[in-house]
Residue, then its C-alpha position, 0 to 999 in steps of 0.5 A: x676155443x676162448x674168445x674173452x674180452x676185457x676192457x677198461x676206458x672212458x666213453x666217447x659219448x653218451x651210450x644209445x638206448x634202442x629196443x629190439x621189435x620184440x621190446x629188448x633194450x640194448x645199448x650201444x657206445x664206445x670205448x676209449x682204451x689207452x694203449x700201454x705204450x707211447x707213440x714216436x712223440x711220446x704221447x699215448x694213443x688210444x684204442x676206439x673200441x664199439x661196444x653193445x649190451x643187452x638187456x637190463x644191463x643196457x638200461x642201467x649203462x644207458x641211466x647211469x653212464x654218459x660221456x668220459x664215464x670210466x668203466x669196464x666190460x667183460x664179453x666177446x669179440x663177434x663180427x656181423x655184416x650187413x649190406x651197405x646202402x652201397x650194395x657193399x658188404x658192410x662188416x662190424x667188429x664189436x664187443x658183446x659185453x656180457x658185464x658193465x663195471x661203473x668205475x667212478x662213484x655215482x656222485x662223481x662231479x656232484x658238491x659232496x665229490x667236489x668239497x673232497x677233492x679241495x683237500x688235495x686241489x693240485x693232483x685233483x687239477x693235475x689229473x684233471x689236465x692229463x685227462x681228456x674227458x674231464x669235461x666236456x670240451x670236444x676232442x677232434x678225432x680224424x676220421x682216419x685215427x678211426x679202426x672202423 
């Protein structure tokens, strides 16, 4: 059996860092992932995927990744369930990711970045426009564009 997993996409929001009764870090956040193809208006879509790390790894997304961070994960596909303040059975798909790629330098956005981009403003800006989490403008999801 395989069951592998690998992404790569931008945060949807800062990470959230909560530690087990046992003191164990783990961090949860979403992934945007854009899909290969286009849509009937000729725009690409998304793909909104959760996703949780553990351990010291969950410390380091949670200190060094924040909202529209590229990154990469590597891990696993598992369903869990839990019973809803309804009394309905609840079901979460996630990826367990086992590894965390920070895709951006460290000092991405900080003067030193910014004063090597100047030198080629017009596909920095370019990049910047077709880019949805370049700053920190919000972007209006439906709740029904949501898989979960």
């Amino acid at each position: 059996m395989m069951n592998r997993t690998v992404l790569v996409g931008r945060l949807t929001k800062d990470p959230e860092l909560r530690y087990t009764p046992n003191g164990v870090p783990t961090a949860s956040f979403t992934l945007a992932v854009n899909r290969s193809f286009k849509n009937a208006q000729g725009e690409t879509e998304a793909d909104f995927i959760n996703c949780v790390v553990w351990r010291k790894p969950a410390e380091n997304v949670a200190n060094f990744l924040k909202k529209g961070s590229l990154a990469g994960v590597d891990g696993r596909i598992q369903t869990r369930s839990y019973e809803g303040q309804d009394g309905k059975r609840v079901y979460v798909t996630e990826v367990q990711a086992e590894s965390v790629q920070f895709l951006e330098p460290k000092g991405n956005g900080s003067s030193q970045q910014n004063n090597s981009n100047r030198a080629d403003s017009n596909s920095s800006q370019t990049q910047k426009e077709d880019d949805p989490f370049a700053d920190d403008r919000e972007i209006d999801i439906d709740d029904s564009d949501l898989p979960f």
